[in-house]
Structures are given as structure tokens and as C-alpha cells.
C-alpha positions as CSV (number, residue, x, y, z in Angstrom):
1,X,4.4,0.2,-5.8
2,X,7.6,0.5,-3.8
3,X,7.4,-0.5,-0.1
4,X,8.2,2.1,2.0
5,X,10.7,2.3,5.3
6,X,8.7,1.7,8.5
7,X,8.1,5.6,10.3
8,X,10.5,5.9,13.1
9,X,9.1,6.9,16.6
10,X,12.0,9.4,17.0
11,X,14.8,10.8,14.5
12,X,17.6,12.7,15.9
13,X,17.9,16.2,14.1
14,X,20.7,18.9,14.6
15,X,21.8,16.7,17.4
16,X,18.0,16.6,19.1
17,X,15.7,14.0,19.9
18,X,12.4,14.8,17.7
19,X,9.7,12.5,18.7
20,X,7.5,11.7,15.9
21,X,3.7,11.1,16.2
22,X,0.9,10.0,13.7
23,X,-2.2,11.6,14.8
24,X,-5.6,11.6,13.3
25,X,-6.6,15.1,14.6
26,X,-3.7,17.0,13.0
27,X,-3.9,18.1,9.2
28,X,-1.2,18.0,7.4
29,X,2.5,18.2,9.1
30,X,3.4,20.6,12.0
31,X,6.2,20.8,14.4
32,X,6.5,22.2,17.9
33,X,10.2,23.5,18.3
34,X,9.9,24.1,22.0
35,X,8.6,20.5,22.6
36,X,10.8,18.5,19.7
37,X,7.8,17.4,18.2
38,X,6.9,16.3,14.8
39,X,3.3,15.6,14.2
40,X,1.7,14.2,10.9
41,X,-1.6,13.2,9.9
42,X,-2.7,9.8,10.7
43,X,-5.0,9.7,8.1
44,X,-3.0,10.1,5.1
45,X,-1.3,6.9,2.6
46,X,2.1,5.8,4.2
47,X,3.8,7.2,1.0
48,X,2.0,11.1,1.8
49,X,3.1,10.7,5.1
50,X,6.6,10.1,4.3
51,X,6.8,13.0,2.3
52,X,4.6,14.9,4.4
53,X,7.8,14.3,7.2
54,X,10.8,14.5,4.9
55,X,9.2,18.2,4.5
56,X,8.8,18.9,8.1
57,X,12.2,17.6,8.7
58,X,13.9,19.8,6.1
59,X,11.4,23.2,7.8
60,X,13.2,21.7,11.6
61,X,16.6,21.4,9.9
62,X,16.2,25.4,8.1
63,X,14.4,26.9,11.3
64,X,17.8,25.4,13.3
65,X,20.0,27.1,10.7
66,X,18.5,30.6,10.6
67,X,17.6,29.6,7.1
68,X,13.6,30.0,7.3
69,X,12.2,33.3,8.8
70,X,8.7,34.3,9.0
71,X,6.9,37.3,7.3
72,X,5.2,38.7,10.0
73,X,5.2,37.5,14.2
74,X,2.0,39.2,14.7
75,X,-0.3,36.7,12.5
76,X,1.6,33.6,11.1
77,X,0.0,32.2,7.4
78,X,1.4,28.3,5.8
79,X,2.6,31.2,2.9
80,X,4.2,33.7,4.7
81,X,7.6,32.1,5.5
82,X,11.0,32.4,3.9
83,X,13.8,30.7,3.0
84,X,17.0,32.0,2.5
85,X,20.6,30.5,2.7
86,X,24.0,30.3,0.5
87,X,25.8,27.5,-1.3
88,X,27.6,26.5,2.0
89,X,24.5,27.0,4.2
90,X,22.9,24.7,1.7
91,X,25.8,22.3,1.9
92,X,24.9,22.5,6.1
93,X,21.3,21.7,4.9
94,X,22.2,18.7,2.5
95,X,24.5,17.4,5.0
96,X,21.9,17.4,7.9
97,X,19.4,15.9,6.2
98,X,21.6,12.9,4.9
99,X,22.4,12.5,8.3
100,X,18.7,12.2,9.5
101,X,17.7,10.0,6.2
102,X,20.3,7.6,7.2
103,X,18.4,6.7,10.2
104,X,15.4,5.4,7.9
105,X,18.2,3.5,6.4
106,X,19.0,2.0,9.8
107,X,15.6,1.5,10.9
108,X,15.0,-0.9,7.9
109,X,17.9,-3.2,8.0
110,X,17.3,-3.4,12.0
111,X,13.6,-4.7,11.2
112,X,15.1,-7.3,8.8
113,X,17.1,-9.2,10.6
């Protein structure tokens, strides 16, 4: 099995600070706009809780590009949201992420040396 990068405590996303915290009381991923938060699951295998965060970045990096939008405001369900964006918003989207994956890329060869 591959080894994975070590979790940063923060990534910068869209030009914010998002803290990122493995807790054992959360299920699953969640993140709190208002408080730049990312929160993942403590309990899960390092390699679920990367891709448990590459998915919560990519929700951070939609909701901060009007590209996911919600059903309903009244009662909110894990199903109920939506994406929707062109070629050149997804080019925004591809680009952003890069950006934020480039900082695992740093992360490693800074815990190397």
C-alpha cells in the first residue's frame, strides 16, 4: 500500500485559511463556512480520511464558486444539494483545487528534509 502525505493542520482555499481538524465525535466530513473549518472523522483509515477531505475541499471550493446550491433552506438532507457549473467554471474548479493539492505536495517534501 502506498504511503500517504501527512494531513495538513491548515490548507489555504480560495485564498482562506481552513483549519483542518480530525475529531472522533464527527462522522464523516463536514465543513463550517462561517468558521473556515474542515472537520473529519478521527476514526477512519488515513487513506478514507484523505479522501474523505479531498471531497470536502472540492464541496468548500463549489460553495465559493456559486457552483453547489441546496434543494431546500428549510430542512437540509446529505442528498439534497446541487451542483452545477460550465466548462470554464469547471476550469475555476480544476484550477483551485490543483492549487490546494499542491500544498500536500509541499507539506511532504518539507517533512523530508
Amino acid at each position: 500500500m502506498r504511503k500517504l502525505p501527512k494531513f495538513p493542520k491548515f490548507l489555504i482555499i480560495g485564498g482562506v485559511k481552513w483549519s483542518i481538524i480530525f475529531d472522533r465525535k464527527t462522522n464523516g466530513g463536514e465543513f463550517y463556512w462561517t468558521k473556515h473549518l474542515i472537520k473529519i472523522s478521527a476514526k477512519y483509515s488515513d487513506e478514507r480520511k484523505f479522501n474523505v477531505l479531498i471531497h470536502e475541499i472540492c464541496e468548500v471550493i463549489m460553495v465559493n464558486n456559486m457552483m453547489r446550491y441546496q434543494k431546500s433552506l428549510a430542512e437540509i438532507h446529505n442528498g439534497d444539494y446541487l451542483f452545477s457549473f460550465n466548462h470554464d467554471s469547471f476550469e475555476i474548479f480544476a484550477d483551485e483545487l490543483a492549487g490546494v493539492l499542491k500544498q500536500f505536495t509541499r507539506l511532504k517534501s518539507t517533512t523530508t528534509r
